[in-house]
N, C-alpha and C positions, 0 to 999 in steps of 0.2 A: 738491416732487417733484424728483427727482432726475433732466436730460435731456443726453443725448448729445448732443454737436452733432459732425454728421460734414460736415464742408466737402469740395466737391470740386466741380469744374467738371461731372462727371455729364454727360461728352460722350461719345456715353450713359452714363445710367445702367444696371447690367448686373445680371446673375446674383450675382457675387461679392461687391459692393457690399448686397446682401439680404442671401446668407447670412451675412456679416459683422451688419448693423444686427443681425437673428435672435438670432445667437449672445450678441451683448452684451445683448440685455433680455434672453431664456432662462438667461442663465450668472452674470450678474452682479446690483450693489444698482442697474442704471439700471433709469429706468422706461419711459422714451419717448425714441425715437430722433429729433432733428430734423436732418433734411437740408438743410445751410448750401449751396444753391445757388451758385458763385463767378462773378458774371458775367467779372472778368479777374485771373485766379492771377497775381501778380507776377512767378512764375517761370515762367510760359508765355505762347505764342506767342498773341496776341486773336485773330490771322486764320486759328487752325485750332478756332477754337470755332462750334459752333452759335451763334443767336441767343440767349440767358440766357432769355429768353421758351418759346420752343420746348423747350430742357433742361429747364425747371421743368415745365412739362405735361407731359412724358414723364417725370418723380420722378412728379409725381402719379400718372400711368397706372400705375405701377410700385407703386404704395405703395396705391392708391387699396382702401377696404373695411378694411385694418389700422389698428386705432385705436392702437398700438404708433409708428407711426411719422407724422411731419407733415414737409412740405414747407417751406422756409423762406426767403423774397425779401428779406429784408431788406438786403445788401449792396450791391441793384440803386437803392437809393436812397443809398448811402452812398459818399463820394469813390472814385473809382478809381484805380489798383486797389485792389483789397480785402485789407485788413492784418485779419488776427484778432483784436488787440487792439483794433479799433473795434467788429467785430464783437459780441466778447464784451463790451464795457463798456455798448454800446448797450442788449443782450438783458436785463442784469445791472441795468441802471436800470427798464427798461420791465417787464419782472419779478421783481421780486423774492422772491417767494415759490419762487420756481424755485432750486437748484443747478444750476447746469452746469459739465460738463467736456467734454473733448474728447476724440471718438477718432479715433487716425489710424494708419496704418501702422509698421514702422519706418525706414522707408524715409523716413516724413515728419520722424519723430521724431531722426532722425540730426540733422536742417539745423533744428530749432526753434529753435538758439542763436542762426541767422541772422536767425529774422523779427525785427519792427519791433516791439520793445519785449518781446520775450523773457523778461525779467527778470521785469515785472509779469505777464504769464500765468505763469510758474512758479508764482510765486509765490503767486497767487490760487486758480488750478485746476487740478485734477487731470486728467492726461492715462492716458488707456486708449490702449494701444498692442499690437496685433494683429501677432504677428510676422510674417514675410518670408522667405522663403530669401535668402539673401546678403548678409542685413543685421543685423547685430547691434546687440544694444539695451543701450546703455554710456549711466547716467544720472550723467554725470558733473556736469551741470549742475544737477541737483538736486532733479528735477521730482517733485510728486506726482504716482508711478508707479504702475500698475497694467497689468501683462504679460498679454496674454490669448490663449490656444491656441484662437484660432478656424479653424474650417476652411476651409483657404483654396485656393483654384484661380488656376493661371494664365491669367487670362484678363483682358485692358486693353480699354479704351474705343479706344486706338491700332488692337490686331488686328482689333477690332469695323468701326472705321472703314474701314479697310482691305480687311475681306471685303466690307463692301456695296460701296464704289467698285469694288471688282470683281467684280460681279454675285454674289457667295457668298452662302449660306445662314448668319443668323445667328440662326436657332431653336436656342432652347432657350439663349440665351448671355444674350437679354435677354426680359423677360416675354413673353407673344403682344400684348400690351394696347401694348406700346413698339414693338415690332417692327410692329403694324399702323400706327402711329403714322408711323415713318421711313418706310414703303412710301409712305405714304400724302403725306406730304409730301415725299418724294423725299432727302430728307434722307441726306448725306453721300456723296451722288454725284459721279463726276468732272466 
């Protein structure tokens, strides 16, 4: 089977994050979408992340009922921070019958040259990449590429955070099932 793995810290996870996963099993040959939980992105800040705990059961709430898409912890046991090629060589041994590639923005796809061991994820897997306003997508590096016009909304996990520390309304930005979730847990308050 053929599965996406979409990595993202999912502080929260939102609206835009769905219609993306959506649009790639609807539009393309993937079959199932796994959501690569990151409990600490190398290029971000640890003390503006939820608990990795807490983000994964709000993907679940968010995802829970779609057999299209699964939740995925496995980074939370593997060194920190979390490098993608441990990620993908981990997934690649413990399943094999699986393909996986990656999708990611272009936004993410611009700085792939920078992660840690670049060369061999080229190499190995295909990357689906979801364009961006203000980002153009130059594969100069050489990746197996696949360009995807999904439909996309401005809206960040940043603005999300943001409207709740200040009291805003953030229906309809993230499921009611997450959103009952963060009330519930107070989650992202000042």
């Amino acid at each position: 089977m053929k599965i996406g793995l979409y990595f993202g810290s999912f502080n929260p996870i939102h609206i835009a994050h769905l219609i993306i996963a959506n649009h790639v099993v609807n539009e393309t040959d993937i079959e199932k979408i796994w959501f690569v939980v990151s409990p600490h992105n190398p290029f971000k800040q640890e003390h503006s992340l939820l608990n990795e705990y807490h983000r994964l059961h709000l993907v679940n709430q968010a995802i829970e009922g779609d057999a299209r898409f699964k939740s995925v912890d496995i980074e939370f046991s593997l060194p920190k921070p979390s490098y993608t090629i441990n990620t993908l060589t981990w997934l690649s041994e413990k399943y094999p019958e699986h393909e996986f590639c990656i999708l990611m923005g272009a936004d993410s796809f611009q700085n792939l040259h920078k992660w840690k061991n670049s060369d061999a994820i080229i190499k190995h897997y295909s990357v689906y990449v979801y364009k961006r306003p203000g980002y153009e997508i130059d594969n100069r590096i050489g990746a197996k590429l696949k360009i995807l016009d999904a439909p996309l909304l401005e809206l960040s996990a940043t603005y999300i955070r943001k409207c709740i520390a200040e009291g805003k309304s953030v229906h309809y930005m993230v499921p009611d099932a997450v959103r009952e979730e963060i009330e519930k847990g107070g989650y992202y308050k000042k």
